[in-house]
C-alpha positions in Angstrom: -8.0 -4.8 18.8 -5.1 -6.5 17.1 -2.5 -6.8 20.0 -2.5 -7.7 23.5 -0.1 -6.7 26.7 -1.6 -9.9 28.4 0.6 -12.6 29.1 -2.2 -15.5 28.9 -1.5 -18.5 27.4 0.2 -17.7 23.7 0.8 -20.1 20.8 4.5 -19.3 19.5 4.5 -18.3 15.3 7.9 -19.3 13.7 8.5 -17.8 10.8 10.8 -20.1 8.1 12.1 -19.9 5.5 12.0 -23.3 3.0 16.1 -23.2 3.1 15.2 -23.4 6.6 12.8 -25.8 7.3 14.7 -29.1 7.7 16.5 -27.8 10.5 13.8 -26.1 11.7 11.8 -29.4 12.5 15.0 -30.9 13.4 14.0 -29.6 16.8 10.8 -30.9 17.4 9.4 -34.1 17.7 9.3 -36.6 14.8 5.3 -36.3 14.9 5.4 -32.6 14.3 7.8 -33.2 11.0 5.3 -36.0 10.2 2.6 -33.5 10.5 3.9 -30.1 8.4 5.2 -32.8 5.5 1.3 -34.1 5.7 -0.3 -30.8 5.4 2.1 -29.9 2.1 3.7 -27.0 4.4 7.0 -26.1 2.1 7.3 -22.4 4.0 6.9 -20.9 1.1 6.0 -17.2 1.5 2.6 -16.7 3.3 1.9 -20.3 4.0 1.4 -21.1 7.4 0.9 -24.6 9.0 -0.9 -24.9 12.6 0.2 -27.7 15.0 -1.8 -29.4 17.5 -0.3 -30.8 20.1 -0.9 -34.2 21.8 -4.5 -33.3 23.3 -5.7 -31.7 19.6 -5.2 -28.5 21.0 -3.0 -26.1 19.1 0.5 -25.6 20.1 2.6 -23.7 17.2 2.1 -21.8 13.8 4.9 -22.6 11.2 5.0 -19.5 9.1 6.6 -19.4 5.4 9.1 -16.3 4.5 11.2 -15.2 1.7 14.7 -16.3 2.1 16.7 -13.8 4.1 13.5 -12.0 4.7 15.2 -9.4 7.7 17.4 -8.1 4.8 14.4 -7.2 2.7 12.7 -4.6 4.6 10.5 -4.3 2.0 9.1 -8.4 2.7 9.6 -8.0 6.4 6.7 -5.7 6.7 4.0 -7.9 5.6 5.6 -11.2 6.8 3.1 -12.1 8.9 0.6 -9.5 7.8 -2.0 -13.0 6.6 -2.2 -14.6 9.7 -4.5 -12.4 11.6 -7.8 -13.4 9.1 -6.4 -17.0 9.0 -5.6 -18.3 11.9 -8.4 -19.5 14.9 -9.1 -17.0 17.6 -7.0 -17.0 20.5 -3.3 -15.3 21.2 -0.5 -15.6 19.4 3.4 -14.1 19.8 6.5 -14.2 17.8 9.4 -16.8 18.6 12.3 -16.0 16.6 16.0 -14.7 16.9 15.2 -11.7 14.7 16.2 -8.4 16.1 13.6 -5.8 18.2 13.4 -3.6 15.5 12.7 -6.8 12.5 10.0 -8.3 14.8 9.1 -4.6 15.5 8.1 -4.3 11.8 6.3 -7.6 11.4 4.0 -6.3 14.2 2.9 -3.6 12.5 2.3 -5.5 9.3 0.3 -8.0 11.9 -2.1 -5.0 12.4 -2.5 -3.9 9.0 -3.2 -7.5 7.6 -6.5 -7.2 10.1 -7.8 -3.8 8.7 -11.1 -4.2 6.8 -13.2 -1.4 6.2 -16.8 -2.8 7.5 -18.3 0.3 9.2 -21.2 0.4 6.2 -22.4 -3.7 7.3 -24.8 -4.9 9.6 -22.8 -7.1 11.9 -20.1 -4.0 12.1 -20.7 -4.1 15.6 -21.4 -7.5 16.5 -18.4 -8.8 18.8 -16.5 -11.4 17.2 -13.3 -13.2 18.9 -10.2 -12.9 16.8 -6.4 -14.4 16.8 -4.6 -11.2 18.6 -0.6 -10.8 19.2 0.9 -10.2 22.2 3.0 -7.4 22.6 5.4 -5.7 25.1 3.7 -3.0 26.9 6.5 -0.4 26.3 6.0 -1.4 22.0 2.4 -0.8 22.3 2.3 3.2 21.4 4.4 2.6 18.7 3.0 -0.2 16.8 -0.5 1.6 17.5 1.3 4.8 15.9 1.9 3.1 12.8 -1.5 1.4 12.3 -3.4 3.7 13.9 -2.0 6.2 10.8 -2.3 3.9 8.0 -6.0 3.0 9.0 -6.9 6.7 9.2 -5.5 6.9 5.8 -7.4 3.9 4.5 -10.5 4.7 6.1 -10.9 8.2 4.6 -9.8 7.2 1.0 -12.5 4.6 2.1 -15.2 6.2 2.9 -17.6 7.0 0.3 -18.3 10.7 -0.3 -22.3 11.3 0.8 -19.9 10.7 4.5 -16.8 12.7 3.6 -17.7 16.1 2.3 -15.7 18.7 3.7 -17.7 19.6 6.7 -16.8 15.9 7.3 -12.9 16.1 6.9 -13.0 19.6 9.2 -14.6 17.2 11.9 -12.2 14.6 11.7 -9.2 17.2 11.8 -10.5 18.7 14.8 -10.7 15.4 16.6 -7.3 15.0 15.5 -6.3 18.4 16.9 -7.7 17.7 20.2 -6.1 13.7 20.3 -3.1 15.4 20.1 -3.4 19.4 21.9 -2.7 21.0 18.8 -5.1 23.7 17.7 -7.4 23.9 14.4 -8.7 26.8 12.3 -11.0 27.3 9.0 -11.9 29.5 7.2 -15.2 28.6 5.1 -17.0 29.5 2.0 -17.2 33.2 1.1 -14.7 33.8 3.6 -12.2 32.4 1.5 -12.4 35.3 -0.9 -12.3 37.6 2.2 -9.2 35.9 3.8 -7.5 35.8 0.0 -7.8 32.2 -0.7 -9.8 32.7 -4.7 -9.0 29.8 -6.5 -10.2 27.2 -3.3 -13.4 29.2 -3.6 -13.2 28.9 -7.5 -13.0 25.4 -7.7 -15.6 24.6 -4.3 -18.2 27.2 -5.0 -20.4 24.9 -7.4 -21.5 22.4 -4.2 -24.2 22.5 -1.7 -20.8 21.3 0.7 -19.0 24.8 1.2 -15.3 24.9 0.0 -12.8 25.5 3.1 -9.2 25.6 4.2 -8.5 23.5 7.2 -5.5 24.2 9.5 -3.9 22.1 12.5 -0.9 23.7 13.8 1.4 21.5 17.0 4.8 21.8 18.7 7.2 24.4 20.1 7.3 27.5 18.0 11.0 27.3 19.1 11.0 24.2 16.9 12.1 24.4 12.4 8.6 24.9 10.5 7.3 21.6 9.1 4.1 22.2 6.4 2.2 19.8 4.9 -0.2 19.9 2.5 -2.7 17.5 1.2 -5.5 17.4 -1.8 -8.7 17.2 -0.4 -11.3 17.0 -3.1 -13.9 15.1 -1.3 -15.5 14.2 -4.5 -14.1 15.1 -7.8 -16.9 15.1 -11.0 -14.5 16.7 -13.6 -16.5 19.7 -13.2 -18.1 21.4 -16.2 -15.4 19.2 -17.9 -17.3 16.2 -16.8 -15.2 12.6 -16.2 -16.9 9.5 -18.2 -18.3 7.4 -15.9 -15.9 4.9 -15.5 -12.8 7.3 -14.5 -15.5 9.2 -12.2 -17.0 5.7 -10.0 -14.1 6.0 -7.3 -13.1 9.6 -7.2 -14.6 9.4 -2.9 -10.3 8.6 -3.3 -9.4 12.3 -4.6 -8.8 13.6 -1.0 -6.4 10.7 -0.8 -3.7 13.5 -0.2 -5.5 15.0 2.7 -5.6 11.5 4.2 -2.2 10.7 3.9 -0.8 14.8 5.1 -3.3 13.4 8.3 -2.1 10.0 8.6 1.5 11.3 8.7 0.9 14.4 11.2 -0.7 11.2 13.2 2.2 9.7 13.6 4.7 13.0 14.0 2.3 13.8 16.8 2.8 10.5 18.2 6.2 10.4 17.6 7.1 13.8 19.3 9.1 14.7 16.8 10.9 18.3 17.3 9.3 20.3 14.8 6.6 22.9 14.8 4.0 21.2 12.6 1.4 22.9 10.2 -0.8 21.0 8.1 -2.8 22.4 5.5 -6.1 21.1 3.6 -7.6 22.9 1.0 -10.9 20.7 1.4 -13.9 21.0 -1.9 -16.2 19.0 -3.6 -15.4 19.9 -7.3 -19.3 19.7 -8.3 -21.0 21.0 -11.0 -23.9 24.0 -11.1 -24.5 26.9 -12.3 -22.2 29.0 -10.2 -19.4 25.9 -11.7 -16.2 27.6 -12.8 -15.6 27.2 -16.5 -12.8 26.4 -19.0 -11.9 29.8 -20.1 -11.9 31.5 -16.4 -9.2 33.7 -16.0 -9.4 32.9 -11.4 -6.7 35.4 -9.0 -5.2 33.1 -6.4 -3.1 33.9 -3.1 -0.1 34.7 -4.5 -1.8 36.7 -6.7 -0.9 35.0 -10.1 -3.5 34.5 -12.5 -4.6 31.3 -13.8 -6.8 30.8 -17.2 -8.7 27.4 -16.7 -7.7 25.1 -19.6 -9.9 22.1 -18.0 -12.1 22.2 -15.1 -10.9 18.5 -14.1 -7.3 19.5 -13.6 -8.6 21.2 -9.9 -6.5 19.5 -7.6 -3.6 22.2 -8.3 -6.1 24.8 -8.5 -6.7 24.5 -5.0 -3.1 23.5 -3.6 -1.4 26.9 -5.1 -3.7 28.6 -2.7 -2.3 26.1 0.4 1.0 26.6 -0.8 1.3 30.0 -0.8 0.0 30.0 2.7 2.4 27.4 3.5 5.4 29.6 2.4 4.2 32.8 4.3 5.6 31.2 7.4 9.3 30.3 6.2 9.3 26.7 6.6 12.3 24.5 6.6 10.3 22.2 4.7 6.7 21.8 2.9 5.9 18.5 1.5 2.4 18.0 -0.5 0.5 14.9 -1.0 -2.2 14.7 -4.2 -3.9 12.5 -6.2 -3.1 14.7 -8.7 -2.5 13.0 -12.1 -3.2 10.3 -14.4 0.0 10.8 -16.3 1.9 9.5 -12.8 -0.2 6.5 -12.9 1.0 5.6 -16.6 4.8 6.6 -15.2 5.3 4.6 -12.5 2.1 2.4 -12.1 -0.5 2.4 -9.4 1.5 1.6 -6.7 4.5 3.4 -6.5 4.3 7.3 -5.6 6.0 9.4 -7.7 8.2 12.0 -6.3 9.2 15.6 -7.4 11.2 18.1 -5.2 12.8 21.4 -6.2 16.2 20.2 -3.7 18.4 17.8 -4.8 19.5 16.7 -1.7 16.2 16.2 -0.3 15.4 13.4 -3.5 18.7 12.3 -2.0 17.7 11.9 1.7 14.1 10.5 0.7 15.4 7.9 -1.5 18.0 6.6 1.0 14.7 6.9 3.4 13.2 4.2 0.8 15.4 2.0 1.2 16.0 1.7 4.8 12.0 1.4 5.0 11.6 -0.8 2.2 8.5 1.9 1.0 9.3 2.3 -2.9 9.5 6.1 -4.3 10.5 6.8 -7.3 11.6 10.1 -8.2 10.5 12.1 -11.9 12.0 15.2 -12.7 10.9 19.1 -12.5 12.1 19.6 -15.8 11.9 23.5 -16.4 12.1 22.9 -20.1 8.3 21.9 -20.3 7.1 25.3 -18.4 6.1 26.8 -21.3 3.3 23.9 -21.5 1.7 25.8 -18.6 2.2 29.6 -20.3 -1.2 31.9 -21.1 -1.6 34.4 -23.5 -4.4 36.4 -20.9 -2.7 35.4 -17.4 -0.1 34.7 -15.8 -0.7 30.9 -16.5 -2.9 28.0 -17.3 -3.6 25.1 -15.0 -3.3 22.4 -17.6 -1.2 21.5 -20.6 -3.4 21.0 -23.9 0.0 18.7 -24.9 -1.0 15.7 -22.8 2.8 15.1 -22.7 4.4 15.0 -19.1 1.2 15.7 -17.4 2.8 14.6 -14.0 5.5 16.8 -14.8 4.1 19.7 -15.7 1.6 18.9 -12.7 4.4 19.7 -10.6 5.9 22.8 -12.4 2.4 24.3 -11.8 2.8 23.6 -8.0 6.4 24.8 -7.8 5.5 28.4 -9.5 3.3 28.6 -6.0 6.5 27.5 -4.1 8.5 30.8 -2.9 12.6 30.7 -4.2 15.1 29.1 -1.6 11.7 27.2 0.1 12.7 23.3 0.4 9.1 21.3 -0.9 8.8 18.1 -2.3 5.6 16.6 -3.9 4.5 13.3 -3.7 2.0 12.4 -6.7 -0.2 9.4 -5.2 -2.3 7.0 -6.5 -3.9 6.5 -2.6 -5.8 3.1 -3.4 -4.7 -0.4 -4.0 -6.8 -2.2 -7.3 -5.6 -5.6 -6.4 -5.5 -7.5 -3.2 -2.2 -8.1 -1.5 -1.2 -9.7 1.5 -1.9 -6.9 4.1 -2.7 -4.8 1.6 -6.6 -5.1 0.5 -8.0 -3.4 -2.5 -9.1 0.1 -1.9 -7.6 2.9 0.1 -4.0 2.6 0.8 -1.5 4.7 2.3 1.8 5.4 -0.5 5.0 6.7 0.9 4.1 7.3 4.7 6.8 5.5 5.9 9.5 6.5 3.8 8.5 9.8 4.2 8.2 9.4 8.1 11.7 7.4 7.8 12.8 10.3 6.4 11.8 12.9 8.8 12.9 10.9 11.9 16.4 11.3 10.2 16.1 15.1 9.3 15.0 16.1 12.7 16.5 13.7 14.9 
């Protein structure tokens, strides 16, 4: 547990900026000024310097920020987010004039600085005391909301995929469902064909792990539509078009979008937002067997467009368009998708900066002002229509991949959008789901990309 209600005895953090400090220590003893200057504590950003106090005990963390840190949103968050793996055990609180909402922010960056993802080591379950923050009671929900749905994220892009096929991910969405009184559906292996969901089936039929479509579906029926839809390839070989090693070692993250669609409904669930909440997961292991589909398939799908396979590891919008579909038979207000879905977004934009496409302007418009006030980077790519006829087939109604290896991310997303009915407001977020450096608060490996903008963003729409 990262936080505490208890009101036991609590050393104070100051955070302080290096502007700051003189008059910082200006109110303190001359012994404490004598001590930080003998430590080398300049509060630079994520230095911290503990004080004892006249019995060796200690009395008071100095923390180092960036200068003007609550007007960076995007700094605020993980302010603080070192000290939980640094400091000694005991309880700890926040002394400083910044606002509810600021301090409410570096308390969740507190609890996301302690994740580690341990369950796999021997001593998982040894006890172990650990420095803890103290909380209000009435912030508790909240700040639990928030890292209670970026761990979920991180521990499923985490967890390795001999523990995450998709008989794994329908368990973990049904515990969700019944956390939160919503109710969950699937429909499994041949099934799919008989309830008219072909291409999931195409793409999941090659594994001993049966291909499904998981549903959780919460709130008033009285309450605007809200769909999301995530990737959930548990494990993704390339299929017949087989990934080198090297680009296949870490593909446990391709159900990175069904993590994240999770880790969101987690905290609209939480939040109580007014909306009547679907969330879709088309949920595979793209293996390879005899029964694998092949480059050169001409597969149906639910909307009943064809779809000649140019390459077996371009799956991820195989299987959406089948989710999609479904998502747009119930007239949503709004369908948002999260995928790992390309490579080409990576070279965009980087690994860790989600790219964003929508088919509504003022949706990018609402989203980006959502980045900012968050301080969660998106960065929106256009659906340029003039590259649809990378995606055109000369035996169906379409291929699933370009053969140009121009735009991928873009032509990614027109393939998505031809599944997306007319008038229907969708945006799709292109993820890289996984950090590959360490960051303050932010280890290397699974990593939640654009939850909170996105959340920021729907607090706003349906407030």
């Amino acid at each position: 547990m990262s936080y505490t209600t208890e009101n036991n005895h609590s050393i104070p953090l100051n955070p302080v900026s290096s502007s700051e400090l003189e008059a910082k220590l200006k109110q303190y003893p001359e012994n404490v000024s004598k001590w930080v200057a003998s430590n080398g504590f300049e509060a630079k950003p994520d230095q911290f310097c503990v004080v004892p106090d006249a019995n060796g005990a200690l009395s008071m963390v100095f923390v180092g920020v960036e200068e003007n840190i609550t007007s960076k949103p995007e700094l605020l968050m993980w302010s603080i987010a070192g000290l939980p793996k640094n400091l000694p055990a005991g309880q700890y609180h926040l002394e400083t004039n910044w606002s509810e909402a600021e301090k409410l922010k570096a308390t969740i960056g507190w609890g996301l600085g302690d994740y580690s993802f341990d369950f796999f080591k021997a001593d998982f379950l040894e006890p172990k005391e650990k420095a803890v923050l103290r909380i209000e009671e009435q912030q508790l929900d909240e700040v639990n909301a928030f890292v209670d749905a970026f761990t979920l994220v991180r521990d499923m892009v985490n967890t390795p995929a001999n523990h995450m096929m998709p008989e794994d991910m329908s368990s973990l969405v049904q515990e969700l469902a019944e956390q939160h009184d919503a109710t969950f559906s699937e429909v499994v292996g041949d099934d799919l064909l008989e309830e008219n969901f072909p291409a999931i089936h195409a793409v999941g039929r090659a594994s001993d792990h049966a291909p499904r479509l998981l549903q959780m579906n919460w709130g008033d029926e009285k309450n605007p539509v809200l769909s999301l839809v995530g990737k959930g390839v548990c494990f993704d070989t390339g299929g017949l078009d087989l990934k080198p090693s090297k680009f296949m070692r870490n593909m446990k993250k391709d159900m990175g979008g069904a993590a994240h669609v999770l880790g969101l409904a987690h905290l609209i669930m939480s939040s109580n937002l007014p909306v009547r909440l679907q969330v879709l997961i088309p949920s595979v292991d793209n293996a390879v067997s005899g029964d694998a589909y092949r480059p050169g398939d001409i597969i149906d799908t639910r909307a009943h467009k064809t779809v000649e396979i140019d390459n077996t590891d371009a799956e991820g919008r195989v299987v959406l368009c089948d989710a999609l579909a479904l998502a747009c038979e119930q007239t949503p207000d709004l369908i948002i998708d999260f995928a790992t879905l390309t490579g080409a977004a990576r070279v965009a934009v980087g690994t860790e900066i989600p790219a964003l496409f929508s088919n509504t302007d003022s949706v990018i418009t609402d989203l980006q002002k959502a980045s900012k006030e968050s301080g969660e980077l998106l960065w929106p790519l256009p659906l340029h229509q003039g590259y649809r006829y990378q995606l055109e087939s000369a035996v169906a109604d379409m291929v699933n991949s370009s053969s140009e290896g121009y735009g991928g991310a873009i032509t990614a997303a027109l393939y998505l959008n031809e599944f997306v009915t007319e008038g229907t407001q969708w945006a799709h977020f292109d993820v890289m789901a996984y950090n590959t450096r360490d960051r303050v608060g932010r280890p290397k490996g699974g990593e939640a990309m654009g939850l909170l903008a996105t959340f920021t963003y729907l607090e706003s729409r349906y407030s």
